[in-house]
N, C-alpha and C positions, 0 to 999 in steps of 0.2 A: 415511479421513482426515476427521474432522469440517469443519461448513459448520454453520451457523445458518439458519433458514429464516425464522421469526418472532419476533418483542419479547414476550418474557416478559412477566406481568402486573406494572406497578409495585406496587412495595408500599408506596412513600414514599418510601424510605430510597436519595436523591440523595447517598451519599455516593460510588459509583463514578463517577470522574472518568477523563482520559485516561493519568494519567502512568504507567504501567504501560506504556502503546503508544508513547512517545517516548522516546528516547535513542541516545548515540550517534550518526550522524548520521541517523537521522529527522525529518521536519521535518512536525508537526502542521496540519493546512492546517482551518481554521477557517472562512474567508469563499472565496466565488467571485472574488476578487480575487486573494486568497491565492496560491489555482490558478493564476490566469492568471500571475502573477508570477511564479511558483515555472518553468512550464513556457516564461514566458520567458528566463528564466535558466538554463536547461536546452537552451534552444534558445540559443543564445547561446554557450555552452560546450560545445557537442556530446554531452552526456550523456544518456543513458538514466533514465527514470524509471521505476522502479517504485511504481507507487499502489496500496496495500495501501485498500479500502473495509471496514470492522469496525465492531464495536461495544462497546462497554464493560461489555454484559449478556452476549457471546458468550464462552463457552466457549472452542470454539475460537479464537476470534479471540487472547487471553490468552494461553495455551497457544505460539500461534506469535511472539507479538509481543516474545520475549526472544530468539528464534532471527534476526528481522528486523533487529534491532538491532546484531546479532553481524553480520548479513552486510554492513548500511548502515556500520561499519567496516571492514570486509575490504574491503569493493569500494566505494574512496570517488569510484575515477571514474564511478560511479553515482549519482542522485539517489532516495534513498527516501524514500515519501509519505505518510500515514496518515489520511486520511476518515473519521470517523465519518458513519455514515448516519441517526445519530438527529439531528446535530448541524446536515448538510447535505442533508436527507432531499430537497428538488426539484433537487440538483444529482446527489445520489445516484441516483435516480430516471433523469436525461437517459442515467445510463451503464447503467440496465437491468442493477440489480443483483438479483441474485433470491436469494445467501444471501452469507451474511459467516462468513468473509471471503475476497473477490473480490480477485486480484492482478493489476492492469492493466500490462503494459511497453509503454512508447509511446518514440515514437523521433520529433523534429522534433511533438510532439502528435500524434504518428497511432498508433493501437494497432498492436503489431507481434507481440503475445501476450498470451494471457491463464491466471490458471489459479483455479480455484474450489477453495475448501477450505483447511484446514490442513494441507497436505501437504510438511511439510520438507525431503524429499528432493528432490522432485519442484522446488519452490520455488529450492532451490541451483542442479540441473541446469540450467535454467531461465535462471539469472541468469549461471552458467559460462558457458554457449553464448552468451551476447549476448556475456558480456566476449571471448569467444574471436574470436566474428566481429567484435566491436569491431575486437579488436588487429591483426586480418588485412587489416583495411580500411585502418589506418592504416600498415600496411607498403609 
């Protein structure tokens, strides 16, 4: 399953933007504010975040971010995230990303999982198991 390691050479051509990686309920996290907002309302409403960290030059990152979007519907009692690293590259950096794209699951802000790469399947299972222990917890 693909992972990006390093930024391509630019060529110029600023026309790759993010909207390809949001939709659905994705919610594009632009500034360090953003963040903290986002995971306090997350915290707040007892929801799981998934922080997808990608890039807009990544292959893979592309490739997975129409299947992310499919699941941030499916599973709305989940909060999904999307960082670009080029965008927030010292905030990116604090979370010791080393290829994109990096799938963080945090629980109250604390990482409770994590999984490197484009791996779909792997990405689902992933996100089942939380909502499962979610649902067990609330019974």
């Amino acid at each position: 399953m693909g992972s990006c390691l390093a930024k391509p050479k630019n060529d110029g051509d600023e026309s790759v933007h993010n909207a390809e990686f949001v939709g659905g309920n994705v919610h594009l996290i632009t500034t360090k504010e953003s963040w903290d907002q986002k995971l306090t309302e997350a915290k707040r409403d007892g929801k799981i975040v998934i922080a997808n960290f990608s890039a807009s030059w990544c292959g893979p990152c592309r490739m997975v971010a129409p299947f992310y979007c499919e699941l941030s519907e499916k599973y709305p009692a989940l909060m999904f995230l999307t960082i670009d690293v080029d965008e927030l590259t010292e905030f990116s950096a604090s979370w010791d990303i080393k290829a994109t794209p990096t799938f963080f699951f945090l629980k109250d802000g604390q990482q409770i999982d994590k999984l490197v790469g484009a791996n779909k399947p792997e990405l689902q299972k992933k996100i089942i198991s939380i909502v499962d222990s979610e649902t067990t917890l609330q019974k």
